[in-house]
N, CA, C and O of each residue as an XYZ file, in Angstrom:
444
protein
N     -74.474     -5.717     78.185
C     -73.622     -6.524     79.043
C     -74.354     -6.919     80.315
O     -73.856     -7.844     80.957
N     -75.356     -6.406     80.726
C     -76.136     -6.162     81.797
C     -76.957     -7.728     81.531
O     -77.492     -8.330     82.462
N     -76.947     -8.092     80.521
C     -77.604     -9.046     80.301
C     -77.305    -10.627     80.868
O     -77.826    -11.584     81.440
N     -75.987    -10.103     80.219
C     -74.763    -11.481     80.316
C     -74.761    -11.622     81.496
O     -75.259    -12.598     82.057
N     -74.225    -10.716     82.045
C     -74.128    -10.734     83.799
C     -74.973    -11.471     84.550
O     -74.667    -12.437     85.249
N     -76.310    -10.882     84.356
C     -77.637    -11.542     84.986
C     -77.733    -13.338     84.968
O     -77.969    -14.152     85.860
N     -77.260    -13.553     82.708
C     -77.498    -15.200     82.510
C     -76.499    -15.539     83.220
O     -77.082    -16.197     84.081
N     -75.154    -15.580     83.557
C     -73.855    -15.791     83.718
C     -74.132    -15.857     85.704
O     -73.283    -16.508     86.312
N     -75.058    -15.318     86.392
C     -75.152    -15.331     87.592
C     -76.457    -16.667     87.929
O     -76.631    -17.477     88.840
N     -77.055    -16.384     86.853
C     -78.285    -17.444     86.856
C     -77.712    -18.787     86.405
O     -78.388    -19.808     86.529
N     -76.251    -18.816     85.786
C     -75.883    -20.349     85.273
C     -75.221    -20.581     86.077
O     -74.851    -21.755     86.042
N     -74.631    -19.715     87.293
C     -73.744    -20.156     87.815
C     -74.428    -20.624     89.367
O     -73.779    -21.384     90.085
N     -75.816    -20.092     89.818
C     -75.969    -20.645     90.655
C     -76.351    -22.425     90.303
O     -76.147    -23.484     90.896
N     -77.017    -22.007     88.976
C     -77.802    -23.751     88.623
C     -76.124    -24.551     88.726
O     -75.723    -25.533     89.350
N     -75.543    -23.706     87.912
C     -73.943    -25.278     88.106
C     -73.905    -25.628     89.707
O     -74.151    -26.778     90.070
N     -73.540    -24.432     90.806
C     -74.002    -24.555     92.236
C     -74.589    -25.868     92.634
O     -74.021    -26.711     93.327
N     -75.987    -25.968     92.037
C     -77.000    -26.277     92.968
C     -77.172    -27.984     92.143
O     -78.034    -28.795     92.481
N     -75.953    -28.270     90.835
C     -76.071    -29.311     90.109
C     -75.259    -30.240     90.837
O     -75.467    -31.322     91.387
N     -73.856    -29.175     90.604
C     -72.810    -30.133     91.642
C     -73.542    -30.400     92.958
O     -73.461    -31.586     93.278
N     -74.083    -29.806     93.625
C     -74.724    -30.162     95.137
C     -75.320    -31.399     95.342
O     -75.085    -32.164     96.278
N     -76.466    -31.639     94.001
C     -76.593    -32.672     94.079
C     -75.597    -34.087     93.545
O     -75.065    -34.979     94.205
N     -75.617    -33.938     92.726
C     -74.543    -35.165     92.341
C     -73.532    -35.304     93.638
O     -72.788    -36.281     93.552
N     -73.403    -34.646     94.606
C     -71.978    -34.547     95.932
C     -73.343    -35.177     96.513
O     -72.976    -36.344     96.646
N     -74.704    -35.149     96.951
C     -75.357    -35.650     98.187
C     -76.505    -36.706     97.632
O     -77.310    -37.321     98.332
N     -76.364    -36.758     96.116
C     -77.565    -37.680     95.721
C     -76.804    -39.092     95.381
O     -75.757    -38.961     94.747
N     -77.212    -40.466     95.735
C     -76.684    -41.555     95.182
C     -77.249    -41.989     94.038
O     -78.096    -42.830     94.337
N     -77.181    -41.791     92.646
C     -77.601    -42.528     91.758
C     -78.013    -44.113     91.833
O     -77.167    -44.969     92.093
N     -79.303    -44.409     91.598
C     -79.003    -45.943     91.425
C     -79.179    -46.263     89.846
O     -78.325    -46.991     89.340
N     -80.031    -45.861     89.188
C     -80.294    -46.415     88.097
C     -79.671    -45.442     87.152
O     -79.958    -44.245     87.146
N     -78.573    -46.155     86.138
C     -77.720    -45.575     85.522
C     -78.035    -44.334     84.258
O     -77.339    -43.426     83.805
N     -79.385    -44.793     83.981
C     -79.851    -44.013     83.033
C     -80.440    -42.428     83.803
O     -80.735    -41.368     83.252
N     -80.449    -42.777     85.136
C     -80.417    -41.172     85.663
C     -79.158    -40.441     85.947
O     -78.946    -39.232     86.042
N     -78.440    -41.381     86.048
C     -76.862    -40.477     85.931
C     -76.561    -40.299     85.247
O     -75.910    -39.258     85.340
N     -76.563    -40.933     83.730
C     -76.045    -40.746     82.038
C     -76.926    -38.930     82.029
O     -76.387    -37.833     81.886
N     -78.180    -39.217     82.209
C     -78.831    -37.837     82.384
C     -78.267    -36.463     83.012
O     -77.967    -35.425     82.422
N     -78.212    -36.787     84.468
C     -77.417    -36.223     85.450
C     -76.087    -35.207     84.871
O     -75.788    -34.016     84.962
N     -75.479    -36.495     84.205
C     -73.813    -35.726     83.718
C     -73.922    -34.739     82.704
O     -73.369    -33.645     82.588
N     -75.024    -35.543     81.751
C     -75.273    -34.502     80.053
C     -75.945    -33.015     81.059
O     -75.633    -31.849     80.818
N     -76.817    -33.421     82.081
C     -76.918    -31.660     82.752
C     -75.936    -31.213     82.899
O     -75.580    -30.170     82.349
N     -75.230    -31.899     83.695
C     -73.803    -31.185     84.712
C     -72.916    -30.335     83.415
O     -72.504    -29.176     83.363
N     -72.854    -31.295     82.585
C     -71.495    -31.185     80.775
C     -72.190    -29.669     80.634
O     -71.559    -28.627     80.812
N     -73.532    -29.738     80.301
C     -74.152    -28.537     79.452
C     -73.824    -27.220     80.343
O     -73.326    -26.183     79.906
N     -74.319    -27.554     82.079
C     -74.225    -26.522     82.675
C     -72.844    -26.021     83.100
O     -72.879    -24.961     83.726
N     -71.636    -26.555     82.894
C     -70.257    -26.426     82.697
C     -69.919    -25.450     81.448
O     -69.328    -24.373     81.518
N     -70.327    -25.950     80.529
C     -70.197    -25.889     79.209
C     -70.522    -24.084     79.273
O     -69.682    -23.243     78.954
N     -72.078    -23.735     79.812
C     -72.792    -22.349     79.965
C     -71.859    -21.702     80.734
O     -71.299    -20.656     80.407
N     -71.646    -22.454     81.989
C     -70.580    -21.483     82.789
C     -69.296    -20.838     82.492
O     -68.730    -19.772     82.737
N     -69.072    -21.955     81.850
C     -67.445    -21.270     81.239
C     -67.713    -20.142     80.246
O     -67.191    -19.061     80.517
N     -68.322    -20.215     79.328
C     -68.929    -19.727     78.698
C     -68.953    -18.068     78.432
O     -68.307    -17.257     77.768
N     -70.288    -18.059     79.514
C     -70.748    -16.911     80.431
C     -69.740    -16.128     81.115
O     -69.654    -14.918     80.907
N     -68.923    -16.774     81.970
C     -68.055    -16.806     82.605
C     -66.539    -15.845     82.052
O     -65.987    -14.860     82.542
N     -66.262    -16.614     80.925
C     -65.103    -16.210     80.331
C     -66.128    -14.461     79.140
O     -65.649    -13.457     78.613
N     -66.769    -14.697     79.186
C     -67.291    -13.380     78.573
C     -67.378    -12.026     79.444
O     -66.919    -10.993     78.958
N     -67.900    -12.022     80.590
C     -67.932    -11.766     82.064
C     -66.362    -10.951     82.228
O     -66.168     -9.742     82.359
N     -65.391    -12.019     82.170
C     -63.693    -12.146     83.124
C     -63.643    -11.226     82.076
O     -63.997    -10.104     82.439
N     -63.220    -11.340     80.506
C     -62.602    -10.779     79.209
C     -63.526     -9.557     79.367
O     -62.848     -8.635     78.913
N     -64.694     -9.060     79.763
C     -64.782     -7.738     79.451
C     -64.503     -6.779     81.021
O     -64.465     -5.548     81.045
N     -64.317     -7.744     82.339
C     -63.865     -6.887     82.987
C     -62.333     -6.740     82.850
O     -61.783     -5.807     83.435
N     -61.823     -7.356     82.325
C     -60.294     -7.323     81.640
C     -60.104     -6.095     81.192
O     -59.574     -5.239     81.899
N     -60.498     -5.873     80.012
C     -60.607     -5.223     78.662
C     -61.058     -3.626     79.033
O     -60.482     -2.541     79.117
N     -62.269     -4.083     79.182
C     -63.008     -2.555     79.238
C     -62.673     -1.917     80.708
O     -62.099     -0.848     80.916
N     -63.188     -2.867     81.697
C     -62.986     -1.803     82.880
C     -61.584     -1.986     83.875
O     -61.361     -1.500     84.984
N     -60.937     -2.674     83.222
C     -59.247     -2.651     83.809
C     -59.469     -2.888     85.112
O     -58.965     -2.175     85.979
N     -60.278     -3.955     85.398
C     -59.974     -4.372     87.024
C     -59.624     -5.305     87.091
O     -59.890     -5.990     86.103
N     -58.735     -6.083     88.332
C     -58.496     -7.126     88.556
C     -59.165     -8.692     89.124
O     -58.631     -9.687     89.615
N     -60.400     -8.386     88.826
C     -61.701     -9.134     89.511
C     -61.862    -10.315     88.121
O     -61.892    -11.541     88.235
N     -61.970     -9.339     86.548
C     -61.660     -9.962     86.031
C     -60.909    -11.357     85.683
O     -61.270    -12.452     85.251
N     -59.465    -10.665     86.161
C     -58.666    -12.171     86.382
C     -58.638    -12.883     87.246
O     -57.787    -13.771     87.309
N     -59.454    -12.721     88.057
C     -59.913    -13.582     89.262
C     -61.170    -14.705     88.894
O     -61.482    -15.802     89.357
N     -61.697    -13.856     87.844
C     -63.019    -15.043     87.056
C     -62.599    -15.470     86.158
O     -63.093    -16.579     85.952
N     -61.542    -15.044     85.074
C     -60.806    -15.825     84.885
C     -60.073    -17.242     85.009
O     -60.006    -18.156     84.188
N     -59.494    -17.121     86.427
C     -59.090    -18.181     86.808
C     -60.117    -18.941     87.590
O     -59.729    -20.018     88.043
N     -61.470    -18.553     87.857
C     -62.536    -19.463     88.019
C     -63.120    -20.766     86.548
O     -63.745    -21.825     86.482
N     -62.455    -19.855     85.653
C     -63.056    -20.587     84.403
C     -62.280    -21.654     83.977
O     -62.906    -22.627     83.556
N     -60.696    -21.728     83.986
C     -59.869    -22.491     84.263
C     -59.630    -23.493     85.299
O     -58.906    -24.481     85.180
N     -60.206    -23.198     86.176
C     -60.087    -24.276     87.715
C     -60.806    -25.485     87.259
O     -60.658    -26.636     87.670
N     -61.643    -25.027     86.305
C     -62.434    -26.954     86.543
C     -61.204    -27.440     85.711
O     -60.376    -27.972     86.450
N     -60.922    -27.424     84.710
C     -59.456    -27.997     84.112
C     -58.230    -28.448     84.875
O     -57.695    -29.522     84.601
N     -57.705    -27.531     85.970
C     -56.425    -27.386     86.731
C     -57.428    -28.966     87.893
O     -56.875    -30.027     88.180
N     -58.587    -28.665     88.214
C     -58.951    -29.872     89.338
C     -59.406    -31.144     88.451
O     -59.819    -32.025     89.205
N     -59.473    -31.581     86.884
C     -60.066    -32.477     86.371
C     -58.245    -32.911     86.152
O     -57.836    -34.046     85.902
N     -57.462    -31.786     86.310
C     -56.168    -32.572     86.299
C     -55.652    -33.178     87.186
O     -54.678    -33.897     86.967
N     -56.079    -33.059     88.160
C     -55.690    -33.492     89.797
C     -56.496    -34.697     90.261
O     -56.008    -35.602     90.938
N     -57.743    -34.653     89.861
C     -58.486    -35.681     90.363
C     -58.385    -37.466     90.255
O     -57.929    -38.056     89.275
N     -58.830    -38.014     91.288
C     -58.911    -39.650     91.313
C     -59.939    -39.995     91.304
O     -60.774    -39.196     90.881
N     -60.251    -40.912     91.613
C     -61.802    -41.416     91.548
C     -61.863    -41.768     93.459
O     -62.803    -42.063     94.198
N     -60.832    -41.620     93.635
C     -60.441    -42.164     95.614
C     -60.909    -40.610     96.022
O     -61.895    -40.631     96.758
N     -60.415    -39.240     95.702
C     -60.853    -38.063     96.177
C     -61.494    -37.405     95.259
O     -60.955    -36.344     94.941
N     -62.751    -37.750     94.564
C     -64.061    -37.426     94.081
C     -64.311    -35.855     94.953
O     -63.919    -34.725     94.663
N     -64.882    -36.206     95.765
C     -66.253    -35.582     96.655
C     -64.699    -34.587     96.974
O     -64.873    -33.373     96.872
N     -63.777    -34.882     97.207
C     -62.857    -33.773     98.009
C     -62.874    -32.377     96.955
O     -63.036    -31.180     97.192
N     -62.636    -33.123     95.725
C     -62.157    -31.902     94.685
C     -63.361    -31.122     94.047
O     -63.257    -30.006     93.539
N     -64.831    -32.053     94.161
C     -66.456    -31.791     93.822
C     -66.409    -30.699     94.769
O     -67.191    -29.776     94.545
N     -65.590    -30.602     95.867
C     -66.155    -29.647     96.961
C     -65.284    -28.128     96.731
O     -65.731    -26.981     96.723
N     -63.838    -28.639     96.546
C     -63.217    -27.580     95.739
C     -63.743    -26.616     94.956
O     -63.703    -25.399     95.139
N     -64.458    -27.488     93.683
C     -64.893    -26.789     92.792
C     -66.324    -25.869     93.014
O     -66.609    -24.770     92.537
N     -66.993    -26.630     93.795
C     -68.207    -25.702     93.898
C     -67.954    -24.317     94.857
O     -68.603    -23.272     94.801
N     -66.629    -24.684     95.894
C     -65.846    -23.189     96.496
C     -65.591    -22.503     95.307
O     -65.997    -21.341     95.294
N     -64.827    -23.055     93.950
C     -64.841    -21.806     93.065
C     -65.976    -21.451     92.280
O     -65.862    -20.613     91.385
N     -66.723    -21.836     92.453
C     -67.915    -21.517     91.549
C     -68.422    -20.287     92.517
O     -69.036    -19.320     92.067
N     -68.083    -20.450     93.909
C     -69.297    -19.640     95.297
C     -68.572    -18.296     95.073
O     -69.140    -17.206     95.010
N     -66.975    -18.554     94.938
C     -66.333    -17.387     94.869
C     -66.334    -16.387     93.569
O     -66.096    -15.181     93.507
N     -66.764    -17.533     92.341
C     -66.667    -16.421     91.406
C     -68.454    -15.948     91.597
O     -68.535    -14.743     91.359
N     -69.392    -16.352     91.832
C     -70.919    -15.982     92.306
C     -70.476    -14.684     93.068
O     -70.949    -13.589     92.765
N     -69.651    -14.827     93.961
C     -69.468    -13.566     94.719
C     -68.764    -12.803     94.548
O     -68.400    -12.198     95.556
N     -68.306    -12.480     93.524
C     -67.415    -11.577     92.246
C     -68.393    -10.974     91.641
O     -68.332     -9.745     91.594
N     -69.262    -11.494     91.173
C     -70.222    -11.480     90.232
C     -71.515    -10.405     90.684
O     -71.979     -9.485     90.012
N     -72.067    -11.033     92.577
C     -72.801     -9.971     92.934
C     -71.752     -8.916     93.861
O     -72.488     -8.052     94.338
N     -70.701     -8.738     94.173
C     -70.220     -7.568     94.327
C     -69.471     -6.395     93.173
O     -69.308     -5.183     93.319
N     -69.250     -6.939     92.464
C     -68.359     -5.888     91.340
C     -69.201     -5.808     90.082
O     -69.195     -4.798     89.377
N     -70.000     -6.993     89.779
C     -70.301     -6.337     88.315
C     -71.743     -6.529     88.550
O     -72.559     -6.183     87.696
């Protein structure tokens, strides 16, 4: 499990540091953003992933409530892709990378 933890801390800073850019970089040429997103999709894709493996065994095995706290990190991009406009982009981009910081810091304090 020691393992997971480690990939699951290492995917979650890269999602971090993906959203960061896409929030401060302007794309011009479209074929670097078609690029851009297939990163962002994949590194979403790892996080949840990682993530929900992470939440379900601090669930399960060690009966803490930190668990369901990463949990509901893994769910938030869903609950904010439901909320979002294309008018408050960058507001909810900023949201989300707060839950990404918070479950990072779940991640190096408890497990």
């Amino acid at each position: 499990m020691h393992i997971i933890i480690t990939l699951t801390i290492l995917v979650n800073i890269l999602s971090i540091i993906m959203f960061l850019i896409g929030l401060f970089y302007d794309f011009k040429q479209p074929k670097n953003k078609a690029v851009y997103g297939y990163s962002l999709a994949g590194c979403m894709i790892l996080y949840m992933v990682t993530l929900c493996f992470v939440s379900l065994y601090g669930l399960i095995v060690n009966h803490n409530l930190y668990g369901f706290i990463l949990f509901l990190c893994v769910v938030s991009p869903f609950i904010i892709g439901k909320l979002v406009k294309y008018e408050t982009l960058k507001k909810y981009t900023v949201a989300q990378i707060m839950c990404f910081i918070v479950s990072l810091i779940i991640l190096l304090m408890k497990f």
